[in-house]
C-alpha positions as CSV (number, residue, x, y, z in Angstrom):
1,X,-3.7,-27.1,-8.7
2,X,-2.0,-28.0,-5.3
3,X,1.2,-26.8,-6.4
4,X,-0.7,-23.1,-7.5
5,X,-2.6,-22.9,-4.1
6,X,0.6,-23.5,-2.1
7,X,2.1,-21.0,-3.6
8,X,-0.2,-18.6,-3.6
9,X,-0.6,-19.2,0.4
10,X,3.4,-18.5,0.4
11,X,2.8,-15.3,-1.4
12,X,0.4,-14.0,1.2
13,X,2.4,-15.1,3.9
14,X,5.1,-13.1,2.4
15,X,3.6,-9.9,2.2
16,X,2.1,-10.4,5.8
17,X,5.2,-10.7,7.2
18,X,7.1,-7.8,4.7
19,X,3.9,-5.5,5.4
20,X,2.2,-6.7,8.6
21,X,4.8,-8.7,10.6
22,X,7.6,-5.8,9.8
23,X,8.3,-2.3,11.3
24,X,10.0,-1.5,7.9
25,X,7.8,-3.1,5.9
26,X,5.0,-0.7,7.3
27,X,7.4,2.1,7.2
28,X,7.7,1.2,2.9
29,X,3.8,0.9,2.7
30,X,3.0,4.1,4.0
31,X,5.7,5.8,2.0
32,X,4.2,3.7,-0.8
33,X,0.6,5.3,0.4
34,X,2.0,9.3,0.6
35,X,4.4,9.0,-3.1
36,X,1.2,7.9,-4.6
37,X,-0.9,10.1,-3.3
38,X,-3.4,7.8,-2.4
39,X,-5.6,10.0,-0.6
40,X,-5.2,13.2,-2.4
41,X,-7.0,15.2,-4.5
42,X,-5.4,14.6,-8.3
43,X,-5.9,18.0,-9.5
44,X,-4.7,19.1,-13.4
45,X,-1.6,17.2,-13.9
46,X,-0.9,16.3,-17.4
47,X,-1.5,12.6,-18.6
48,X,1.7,11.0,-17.9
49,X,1.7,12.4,-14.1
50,X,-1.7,10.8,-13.3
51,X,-0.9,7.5,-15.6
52,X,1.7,7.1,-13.1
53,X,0.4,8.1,-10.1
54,X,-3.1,5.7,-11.1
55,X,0.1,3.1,-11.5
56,X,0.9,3.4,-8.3
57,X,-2.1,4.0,-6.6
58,X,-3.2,0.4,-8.3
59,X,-0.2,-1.3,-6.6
60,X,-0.8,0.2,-3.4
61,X,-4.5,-1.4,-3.8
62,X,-3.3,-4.7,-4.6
63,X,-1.3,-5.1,-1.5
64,X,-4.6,-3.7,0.2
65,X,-6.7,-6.4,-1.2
66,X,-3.9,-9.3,-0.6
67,X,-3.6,-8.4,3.2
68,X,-7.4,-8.1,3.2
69,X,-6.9,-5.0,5.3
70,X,-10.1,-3.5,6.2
71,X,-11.1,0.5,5.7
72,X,-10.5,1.0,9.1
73,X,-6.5,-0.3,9.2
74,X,-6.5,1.9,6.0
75,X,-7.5,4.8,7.6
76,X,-5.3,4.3,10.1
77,X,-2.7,3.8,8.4
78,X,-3.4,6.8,6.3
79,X,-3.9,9.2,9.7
80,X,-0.7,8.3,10.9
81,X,1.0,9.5,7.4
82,X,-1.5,12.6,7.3
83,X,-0.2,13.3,10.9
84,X,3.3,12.4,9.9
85,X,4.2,10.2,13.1
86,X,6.6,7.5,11.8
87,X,7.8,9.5,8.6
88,X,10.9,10.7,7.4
89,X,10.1,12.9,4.7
């Protein structure tokens, strides 16, 4: 059980330092956040469009919930790619 919990503390710190810690990491995130269209309204697409993009979306949630980010470093992180400071595409 010791062995799991260590790992599981080397996981987190992983993605902290990938998605907190790192300029590119956030950079990756909130591309992750925009291709996914976490925050947009889904619209008719046909099934395998919105299996994907729920895929996606779920992913994008699970780093959420592993950096225990709060809904206010979401939203800011989702104003800066609705505002498109720090974006490329």
């Amino acid at each position: 059980m010791a062995d799991q919990a260590e790992q599981q503390k080397k996981v987190l710190a992983a993605y902290k330092n990938i998605f907190i810690h790192s300029p590119d990491g956030q950079i990756v995130l909130r591309d992750m956040m925009k291709t996914s269209g976490m925050f947009e309204v889904t619209g008719i697409r046909d099934n395998a469009e919105l299996q994907h993009r729920t895929g996606t979306q779920d992913m994008v949630r699970r780093i959420f919930s592993i950096l225990s980010l709060s809904d206010e470093q979401i939203y800011s992180i989702a104003t800066v790619i609705n505002t498109g400071e720090n974006d490329d595409g």
